[in-house]
Backbone as a chain_set.jsonl record, in Angstrom:
{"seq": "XXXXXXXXXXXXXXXXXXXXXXXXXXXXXXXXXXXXXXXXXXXXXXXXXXXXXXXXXXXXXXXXXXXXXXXXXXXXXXXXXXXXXXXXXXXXXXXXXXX", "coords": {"N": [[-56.415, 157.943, 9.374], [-54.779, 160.798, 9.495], [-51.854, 161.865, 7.952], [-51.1, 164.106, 6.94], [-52.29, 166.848, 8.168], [-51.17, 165.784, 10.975], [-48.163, 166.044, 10.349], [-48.223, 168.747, 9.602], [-49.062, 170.11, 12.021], [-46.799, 169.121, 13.857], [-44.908, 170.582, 12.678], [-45.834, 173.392, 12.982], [-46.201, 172.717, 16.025], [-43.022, 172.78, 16.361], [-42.389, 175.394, 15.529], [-43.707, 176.569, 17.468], [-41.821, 175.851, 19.312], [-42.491, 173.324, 21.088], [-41.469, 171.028, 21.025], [-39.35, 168.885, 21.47], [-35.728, 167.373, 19.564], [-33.771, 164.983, 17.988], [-31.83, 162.201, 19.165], [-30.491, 161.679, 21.555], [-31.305, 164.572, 23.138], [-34.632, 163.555, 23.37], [-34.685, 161.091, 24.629], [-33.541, 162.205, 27.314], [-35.91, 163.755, 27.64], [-37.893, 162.275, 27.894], [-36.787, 160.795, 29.975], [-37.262, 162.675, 32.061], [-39.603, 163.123, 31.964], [-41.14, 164.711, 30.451], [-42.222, 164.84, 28.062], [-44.8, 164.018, 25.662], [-45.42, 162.846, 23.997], [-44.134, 160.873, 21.716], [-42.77, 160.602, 18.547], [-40.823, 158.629, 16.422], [-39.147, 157.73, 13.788], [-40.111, 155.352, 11.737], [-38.274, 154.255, 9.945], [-36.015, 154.109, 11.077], [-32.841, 153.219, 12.737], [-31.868, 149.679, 14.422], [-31.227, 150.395, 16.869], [-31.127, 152.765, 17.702], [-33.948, 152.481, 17.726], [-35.063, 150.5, 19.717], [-33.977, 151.421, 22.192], [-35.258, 154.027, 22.459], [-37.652, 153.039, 21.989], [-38.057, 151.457, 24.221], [-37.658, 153.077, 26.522], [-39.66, 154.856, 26.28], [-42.201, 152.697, 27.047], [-41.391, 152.039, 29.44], [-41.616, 154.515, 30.608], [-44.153, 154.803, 29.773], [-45.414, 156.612, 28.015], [-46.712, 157.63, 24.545], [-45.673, 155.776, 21.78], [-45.084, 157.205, 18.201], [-44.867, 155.827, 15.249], [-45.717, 156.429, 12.599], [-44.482, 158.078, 10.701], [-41.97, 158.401, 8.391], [-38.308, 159.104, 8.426], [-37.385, 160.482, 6.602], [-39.86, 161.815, 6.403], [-40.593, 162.76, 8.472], [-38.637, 164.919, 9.474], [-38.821, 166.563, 7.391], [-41.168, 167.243, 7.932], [-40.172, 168.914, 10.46], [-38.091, 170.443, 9.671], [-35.792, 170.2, 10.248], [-33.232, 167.402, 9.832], [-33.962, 164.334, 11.442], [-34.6, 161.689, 13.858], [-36.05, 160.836, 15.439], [-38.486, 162.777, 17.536], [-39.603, 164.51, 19.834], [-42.907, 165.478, 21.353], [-43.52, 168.087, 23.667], [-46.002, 169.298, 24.933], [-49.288, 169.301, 26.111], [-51.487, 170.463, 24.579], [-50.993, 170.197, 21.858], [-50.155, 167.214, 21.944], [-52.009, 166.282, 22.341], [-54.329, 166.694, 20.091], [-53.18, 165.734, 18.059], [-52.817, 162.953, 19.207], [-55.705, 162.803, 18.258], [-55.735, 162.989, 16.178], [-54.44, 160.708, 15.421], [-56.056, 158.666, 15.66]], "CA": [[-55.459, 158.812, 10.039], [-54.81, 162.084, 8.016], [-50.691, 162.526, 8.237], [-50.381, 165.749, 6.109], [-52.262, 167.221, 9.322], [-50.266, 166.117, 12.069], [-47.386, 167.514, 9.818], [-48.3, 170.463, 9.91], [-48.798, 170.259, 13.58], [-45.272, 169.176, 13.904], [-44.229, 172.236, 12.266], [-46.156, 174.335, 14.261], [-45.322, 172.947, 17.437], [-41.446, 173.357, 16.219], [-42.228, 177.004, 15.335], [-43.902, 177.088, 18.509], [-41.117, 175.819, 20.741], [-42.904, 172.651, 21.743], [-40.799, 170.155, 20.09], [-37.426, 168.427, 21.408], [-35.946, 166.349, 18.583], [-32.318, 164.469, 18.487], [-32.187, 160.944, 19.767], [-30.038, 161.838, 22.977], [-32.498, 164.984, 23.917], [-35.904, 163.383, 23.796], [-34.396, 160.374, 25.785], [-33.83, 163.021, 28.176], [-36.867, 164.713, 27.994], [-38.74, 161.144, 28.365], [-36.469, 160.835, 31.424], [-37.523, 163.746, 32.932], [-41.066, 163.016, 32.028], [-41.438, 166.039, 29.722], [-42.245, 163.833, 26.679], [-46.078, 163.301, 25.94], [-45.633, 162.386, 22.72], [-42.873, 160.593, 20.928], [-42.634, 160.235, 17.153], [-40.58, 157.601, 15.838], [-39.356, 157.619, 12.112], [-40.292, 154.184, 11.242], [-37.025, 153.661, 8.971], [-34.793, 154.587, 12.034], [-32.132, 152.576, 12.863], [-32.377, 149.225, 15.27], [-30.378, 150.816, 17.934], [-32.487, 154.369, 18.456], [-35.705, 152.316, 17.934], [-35.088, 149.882, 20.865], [-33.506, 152.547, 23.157], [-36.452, 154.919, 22.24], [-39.377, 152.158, 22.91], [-37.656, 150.548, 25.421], [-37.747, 154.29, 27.563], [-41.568, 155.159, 26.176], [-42.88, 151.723, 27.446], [-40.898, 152.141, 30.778], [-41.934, 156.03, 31.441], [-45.471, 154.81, 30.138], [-45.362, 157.662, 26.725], [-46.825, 156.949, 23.66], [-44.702, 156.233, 20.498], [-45.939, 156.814, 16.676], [-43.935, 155.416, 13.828], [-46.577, 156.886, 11.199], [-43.459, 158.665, 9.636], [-40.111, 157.884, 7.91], [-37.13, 159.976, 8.661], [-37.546, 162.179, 5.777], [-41.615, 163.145, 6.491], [-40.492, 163.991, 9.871], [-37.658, 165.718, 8.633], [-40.042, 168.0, 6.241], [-41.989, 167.992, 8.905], [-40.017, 169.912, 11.439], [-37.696, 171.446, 8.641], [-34.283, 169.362, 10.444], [-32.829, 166.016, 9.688], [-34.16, 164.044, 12.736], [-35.364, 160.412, 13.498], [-37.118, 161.08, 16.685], [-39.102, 163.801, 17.878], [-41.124, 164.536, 21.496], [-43.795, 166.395, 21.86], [-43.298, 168.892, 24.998], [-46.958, 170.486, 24.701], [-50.231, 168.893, 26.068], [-52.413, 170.693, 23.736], [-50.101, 169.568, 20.737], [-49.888, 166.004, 21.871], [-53.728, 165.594, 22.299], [-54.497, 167.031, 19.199], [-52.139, 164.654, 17.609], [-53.784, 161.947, 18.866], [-57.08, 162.546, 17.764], [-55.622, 162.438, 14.117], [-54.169, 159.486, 14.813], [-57.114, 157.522, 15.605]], "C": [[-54.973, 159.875, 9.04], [-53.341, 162.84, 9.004], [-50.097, 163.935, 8.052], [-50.845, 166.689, 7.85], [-51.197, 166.954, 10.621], [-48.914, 166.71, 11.653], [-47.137, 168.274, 9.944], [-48.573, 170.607, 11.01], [-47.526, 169.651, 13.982], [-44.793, 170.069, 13.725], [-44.621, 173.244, 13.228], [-45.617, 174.46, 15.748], [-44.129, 173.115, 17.624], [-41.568, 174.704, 16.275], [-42.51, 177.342, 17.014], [-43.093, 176.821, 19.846], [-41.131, 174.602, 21.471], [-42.644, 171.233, 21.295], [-39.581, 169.63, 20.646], [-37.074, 167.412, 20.606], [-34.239, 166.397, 18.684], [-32.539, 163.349, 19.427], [-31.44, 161.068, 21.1], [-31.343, 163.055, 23.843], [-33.833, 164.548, 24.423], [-35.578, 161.945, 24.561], [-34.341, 161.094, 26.863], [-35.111, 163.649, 28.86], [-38.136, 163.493, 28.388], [-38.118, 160.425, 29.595], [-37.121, 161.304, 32.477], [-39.207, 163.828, 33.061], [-42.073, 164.191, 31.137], [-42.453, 166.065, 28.629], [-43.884, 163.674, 26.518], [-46.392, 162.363, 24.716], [-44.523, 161.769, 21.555], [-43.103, 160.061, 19.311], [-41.174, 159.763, 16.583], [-40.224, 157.069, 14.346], [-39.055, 155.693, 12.416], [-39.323, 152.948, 10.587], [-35.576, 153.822, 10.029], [-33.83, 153.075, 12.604], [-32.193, 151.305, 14.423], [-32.046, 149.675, 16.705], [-31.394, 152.08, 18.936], [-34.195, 153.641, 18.199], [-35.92, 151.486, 19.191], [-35.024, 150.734, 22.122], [-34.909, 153.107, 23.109], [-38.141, 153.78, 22.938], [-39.199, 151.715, 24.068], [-37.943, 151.95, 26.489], [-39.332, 154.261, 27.474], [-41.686, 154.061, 27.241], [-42.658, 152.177, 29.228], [-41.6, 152.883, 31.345], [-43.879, 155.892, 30.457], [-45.964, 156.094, 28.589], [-45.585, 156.573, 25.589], [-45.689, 156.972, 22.331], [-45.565, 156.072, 19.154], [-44.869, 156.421, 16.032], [-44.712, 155.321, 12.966], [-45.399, 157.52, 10.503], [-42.18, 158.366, 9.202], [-39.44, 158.948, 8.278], [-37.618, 161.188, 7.528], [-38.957, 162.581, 5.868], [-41.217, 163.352, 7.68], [-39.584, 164.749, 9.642], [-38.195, 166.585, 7.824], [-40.502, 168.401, 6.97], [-41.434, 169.253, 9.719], [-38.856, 170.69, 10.671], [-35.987, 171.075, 9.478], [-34.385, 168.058, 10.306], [-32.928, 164.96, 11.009], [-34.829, 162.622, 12.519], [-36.221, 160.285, 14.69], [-37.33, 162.213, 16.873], [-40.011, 163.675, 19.466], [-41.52, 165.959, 21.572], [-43.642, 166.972, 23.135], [-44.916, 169.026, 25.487], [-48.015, 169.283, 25.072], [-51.021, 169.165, 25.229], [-52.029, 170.033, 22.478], [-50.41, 168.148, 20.795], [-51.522, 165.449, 21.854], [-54.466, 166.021, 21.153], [-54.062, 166.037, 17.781], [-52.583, 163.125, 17.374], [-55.055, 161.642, 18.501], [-57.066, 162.6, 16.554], [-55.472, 161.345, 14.151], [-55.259, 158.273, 14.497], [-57.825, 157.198, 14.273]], "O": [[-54.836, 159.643, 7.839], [-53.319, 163.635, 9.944], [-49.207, 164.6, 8.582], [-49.952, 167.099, 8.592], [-50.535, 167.857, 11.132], [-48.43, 167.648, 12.286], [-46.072, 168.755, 10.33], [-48.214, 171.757, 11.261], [-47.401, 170.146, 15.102], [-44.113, 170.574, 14.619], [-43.915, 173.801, 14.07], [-45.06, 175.336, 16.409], [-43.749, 173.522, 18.722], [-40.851, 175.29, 17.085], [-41.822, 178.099, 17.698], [-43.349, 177.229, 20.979], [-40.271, 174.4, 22.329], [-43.537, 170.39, 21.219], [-38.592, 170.11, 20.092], [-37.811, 166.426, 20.645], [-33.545, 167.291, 19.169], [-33.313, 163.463, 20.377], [-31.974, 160.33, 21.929], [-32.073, 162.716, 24.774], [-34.273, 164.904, 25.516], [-36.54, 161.665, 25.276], [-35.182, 160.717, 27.678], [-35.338, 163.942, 30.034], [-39.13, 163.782, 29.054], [-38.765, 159.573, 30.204], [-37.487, 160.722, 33.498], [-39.879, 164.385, 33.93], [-43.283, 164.41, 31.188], [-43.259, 166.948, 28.338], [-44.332, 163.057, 27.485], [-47.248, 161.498, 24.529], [-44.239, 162.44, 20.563], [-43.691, 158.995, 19.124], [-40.389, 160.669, 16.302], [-40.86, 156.172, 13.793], [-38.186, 155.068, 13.025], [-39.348, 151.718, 10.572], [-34.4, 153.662, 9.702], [-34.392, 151.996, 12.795], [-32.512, 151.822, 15.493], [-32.705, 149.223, 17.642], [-31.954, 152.215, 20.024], [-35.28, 154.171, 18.436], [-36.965, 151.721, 19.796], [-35.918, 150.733, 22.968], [-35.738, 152.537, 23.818], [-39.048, 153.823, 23.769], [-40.094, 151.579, 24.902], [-38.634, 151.599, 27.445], [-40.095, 153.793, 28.319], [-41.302, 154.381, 28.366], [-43.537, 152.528, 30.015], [-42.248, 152.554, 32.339], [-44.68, 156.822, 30.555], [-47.178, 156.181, 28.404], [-45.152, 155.427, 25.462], [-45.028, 157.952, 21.987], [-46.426, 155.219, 18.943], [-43.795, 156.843, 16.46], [-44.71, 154.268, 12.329], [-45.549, 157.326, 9.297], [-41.347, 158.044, 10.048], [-40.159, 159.924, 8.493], [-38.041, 162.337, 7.655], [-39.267, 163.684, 5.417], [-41.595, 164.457, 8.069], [-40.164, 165.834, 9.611], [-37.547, 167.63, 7.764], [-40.575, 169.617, 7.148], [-41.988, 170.352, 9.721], [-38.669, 171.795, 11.182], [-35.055, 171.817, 9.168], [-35.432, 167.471, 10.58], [-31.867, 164.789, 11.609], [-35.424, 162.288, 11.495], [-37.14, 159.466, 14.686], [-36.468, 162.985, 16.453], [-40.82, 162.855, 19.898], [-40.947, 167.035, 21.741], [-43.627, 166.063, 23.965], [-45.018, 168.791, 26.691], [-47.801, 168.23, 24.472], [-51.576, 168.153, 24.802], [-52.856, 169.241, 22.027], [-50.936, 167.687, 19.782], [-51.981, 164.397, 21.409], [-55.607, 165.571, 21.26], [-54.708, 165.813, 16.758], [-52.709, 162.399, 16.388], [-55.512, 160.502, 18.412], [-58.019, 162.363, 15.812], [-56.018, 160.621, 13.319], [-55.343, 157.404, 13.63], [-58.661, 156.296, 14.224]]}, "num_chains": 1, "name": "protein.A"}
């Protein structure tokens, strides 16, 4: 799995707009079904990691926890412990690093 890439596709899709990040928004946006892609800092607290999987699983969205708080945090250039992908092209791209 080659992280520095999706990284930098994190960034991008922030620059590009296609990013909601904040543990109340992307609950929202995995409400609403928006979500294709949820990233997961790994080191995040038990509270936003239950909440957070417990929605994915429900609404059927995948979650990664390849990153700690601070590489997603570099990544999208704010202090954040979750992230969702908005963007089909983004999120399928994404996963073909992960594999």
């Amino acid at each position: 799995m080659n992280k520095q890439k999706i990284s930098n596709l994190l960034g991008l899709a922030q620059r590009a707009g296609k990013l909601i990040s904040g543990e109340e928004l992307v609950i929202k946006a995995i409400q609403e079904e928006k979500a294709k892609l949820v990233f997961l800092a790994n080191d995040a607290g038990s509270n936003v990691t239950k909440k957070t999987t417990d929605k994915c699983n429900y609404y059927n969205i995948e979650v990664s926890t390849v990153f700690n708080a601070l590489e997603l945090s570099m990544a999208i250039g704010k202090p954040r412990k979750t992230v969702a992908v908005v963007d089909a092209g983004f999120s399928k791209k994404m996963r073909s690093l992960m594999e």
